[in-house]
C-alpha positions, 0 to 999 in steps of 0.5 A, a space after each residue: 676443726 679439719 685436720 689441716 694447718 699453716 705451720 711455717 714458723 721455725 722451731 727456734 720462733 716457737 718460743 717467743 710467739 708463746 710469750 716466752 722471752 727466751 730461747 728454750 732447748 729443742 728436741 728432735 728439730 730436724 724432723 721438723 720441715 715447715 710447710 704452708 699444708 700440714 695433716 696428721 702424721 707430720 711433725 710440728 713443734 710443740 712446747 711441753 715441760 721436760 723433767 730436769 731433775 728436781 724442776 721442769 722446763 718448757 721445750 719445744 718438741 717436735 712431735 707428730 700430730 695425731 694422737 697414738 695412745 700408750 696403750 696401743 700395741 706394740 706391733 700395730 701400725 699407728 693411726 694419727 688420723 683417729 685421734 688428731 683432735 679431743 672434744 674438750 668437753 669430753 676429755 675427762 671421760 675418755 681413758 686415751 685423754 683423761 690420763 693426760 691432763 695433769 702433766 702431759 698437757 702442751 702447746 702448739 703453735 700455727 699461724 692458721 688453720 682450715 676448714 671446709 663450708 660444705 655446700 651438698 657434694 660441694 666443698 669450700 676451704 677457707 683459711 682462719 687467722 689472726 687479722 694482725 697475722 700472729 700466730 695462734 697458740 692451741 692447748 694439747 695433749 701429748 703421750 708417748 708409745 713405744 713400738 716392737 723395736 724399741 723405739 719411742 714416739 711422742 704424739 700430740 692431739 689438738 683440743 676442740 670447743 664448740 665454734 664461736 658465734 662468728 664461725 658457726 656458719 663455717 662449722 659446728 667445731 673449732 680448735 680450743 684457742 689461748 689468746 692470753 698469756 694467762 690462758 696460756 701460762 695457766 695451761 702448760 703450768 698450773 691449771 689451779 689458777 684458771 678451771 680447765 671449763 675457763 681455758 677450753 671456752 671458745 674464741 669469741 674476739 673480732 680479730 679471729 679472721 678468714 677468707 677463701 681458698 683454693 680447694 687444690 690445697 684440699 690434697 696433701 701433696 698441694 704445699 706452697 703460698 698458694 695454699 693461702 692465696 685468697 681467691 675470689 667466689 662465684 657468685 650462685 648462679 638462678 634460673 627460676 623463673 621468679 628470680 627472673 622476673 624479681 630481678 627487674 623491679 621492686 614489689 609493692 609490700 601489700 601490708 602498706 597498701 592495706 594500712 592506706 585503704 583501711 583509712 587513717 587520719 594519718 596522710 597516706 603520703 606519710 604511711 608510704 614515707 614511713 614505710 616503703 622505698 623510693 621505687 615501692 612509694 612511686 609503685 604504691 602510688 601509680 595504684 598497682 597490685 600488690 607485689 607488682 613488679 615496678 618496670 618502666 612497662 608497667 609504671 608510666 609514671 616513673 620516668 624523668 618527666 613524672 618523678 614521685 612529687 610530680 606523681 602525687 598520692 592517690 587522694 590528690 588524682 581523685 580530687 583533680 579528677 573530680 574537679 575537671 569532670 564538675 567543670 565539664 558538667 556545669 559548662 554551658 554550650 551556645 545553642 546554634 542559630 539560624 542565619 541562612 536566609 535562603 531556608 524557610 522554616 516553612 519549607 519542608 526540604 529547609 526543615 530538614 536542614 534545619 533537623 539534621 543541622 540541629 542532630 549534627 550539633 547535638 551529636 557533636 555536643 554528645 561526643 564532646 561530653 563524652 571525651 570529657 569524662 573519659 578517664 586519664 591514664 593517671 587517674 586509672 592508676 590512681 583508683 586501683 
């Protein structure tokens, strides 16, 4: 968890949005000032037990963030930025944590926290709260240090887990969140009817929500709604030259291609139906290479007069193919006749007529046969 949260509530709500039905005393209120871009060293209220004699009451404290332990001597400036926040899973075995948990344990309550995607030099914030806008409830712990004047100071870090499933992709870490009243009762009460393992578990329901924000409220001076305004990401810009060219059409997926040469008793229409798309089904069909790119340019028979039933499978082309060529083979061409009465066949100039006439045809004939087999363009596509 990044050291950045949404605390606008007023001290005297605090209570009620722990599930306490009423009022508690408050301490130290007017150190409070609400803001929408709180960071270490600033105070927040805090629901602790106080020792009123022979009991001890929940208070809300207002405290600063950020852990200054006992021990730290008196005449060293504090750092609330080294101990803002506590691995749980780590706790018992630190001297600065361990002490604390039997009775300086306590509660802070926001309404939503930050956190940074970094992306190289590049980073993101975004904004984490509940979807029906409730406050979150975070389990802390607190001490006391007095400095060389005399005068005490209460400080508080946040418990950390490892992030649920949904946030793993933001960050690795997230705050240890109390969604029960059990949870949360358990914590500031008696940790005997829930194990501390139990209580520090991460956050794993769907109503736990985010979106992005503007990197301004990365500076802790930046405060205000701004700092919650959703903005709207630009989309990654690419220029390689693959992604040009795989943003005109759809590839044709090889491993279909091979499925139909390798020849099956399933029709290849329904090995195509099964597993490609529209366009990689008309792309498959036209006959194209593998990972073709499917473009008006290359496929001729997708457009609005060739649609894919038009187009047929691969098989059908053959066979049309094959019948026209049978049909042209097998058709008989009248031979020519004589009728000009003015040539002699025994006349040698006549007989020349006669050759060259007879050539003429055949050659006719021979173009004619050989326009016949020439290859349609469906059926090129159709044998690739």
């Amino acid at each position: 968890m990044c050291g950045r949260a949404r605390c606008t509530l007023r001290a005297e709500d605090v209570p009620r949005a722990c599930g306490f039905q009423r009022p508690l005393s408050t301490i130290d209120a007017e150190r409070y000032r609400p803001s929408y871009n709180v960071s270490p060293g600033s105070y927040m209220p805090v629901v602790r037990k106080e020792n009123t004699g022979t009991d001890r009451e929940p208070v809300v404290h207002c405290m600063k963030w950020g852990l200054v332990p006992s021990f730290t001597k008196k005449n060293e400036k504090p750092d609330h930025f080294r101990m803002f926040n506590a691995r749980s899973e780590s706790v018992h075995e630190k001297a600065s944590f361990r002490r604390l948990i039997p009775s300086c344990r306590c509660l802070v309550t926001i309404e939503g926290f930050y956190e940074w995607k970094k992306d190289g030099a590049k980073k993101q914030p975004f904004y984490i709260h509940f979807q029906d806008e409730r406050p979150l409830v975070f389990a802390a712990l607190y001490d006391t240090w007095q400095d060389s004047e005399g005068r005490v100071l209460f400080t508080f870090t946040i418990l950390t887990t490892r992030s649920s499933k949904e946030l793993a992709w933001l960050h690795d870490r997230m705050p240890v969140i109390l969604g029960t009243k059990g949870a949360i009762d358990a914590w500031l009460n008696d940790l005997s009817s829930l194990t501390f393992e139990t209580v520090t578990q991460p956050y794993e329901k769907s109503d736990l929500v985010w979106y992005p924000v503007t990197p301004a409220m990365g500076r802790m001076q930046f405060d205000g709604p701004e700092c919650i305004k959703e903005v709207k990401l630009k989309p990654e810009k690419s220029n390689s030259i693959s992604d040009f060219f795989s943003r005109r059409g759809t590839p044709v997926k090889s491993s279909v291609r091979k499925t139909c040469e390798a020849g099956t008793d399933q029709d290849q229409s329904e090995i195509i139906a099964d597993h490609q798309s529209v366009e990689e089904q008309k792309a498959f069909l036209a006959g194209l290479e593998p990972d073709t790119e499917v473009t008006e340019e290359v496929l001729p028979c997708i457009n609005e007069e060739h649609n894919l039933e038009q187009c047929g499978t691969k098989r059908s082309f053959e066979n049309k193919d094959k019948k026209a060529l049978d049909s042209q083979e097998n058709r008989t061409e009248p031979k020519p006749s004589i009728s000009n009465p003015s040539i002699d066949p025994s006349n040698e100039s006549g007989s020349n007529r006669i050759y060259s006439s007879d050539m003429q045809m055949k050659k006719k004939n021979k173009i004619h046969a050989a326009g016949d087999k020439q290859q349609t363009l469906l059926s090129y596509f159709g044998r690739s």
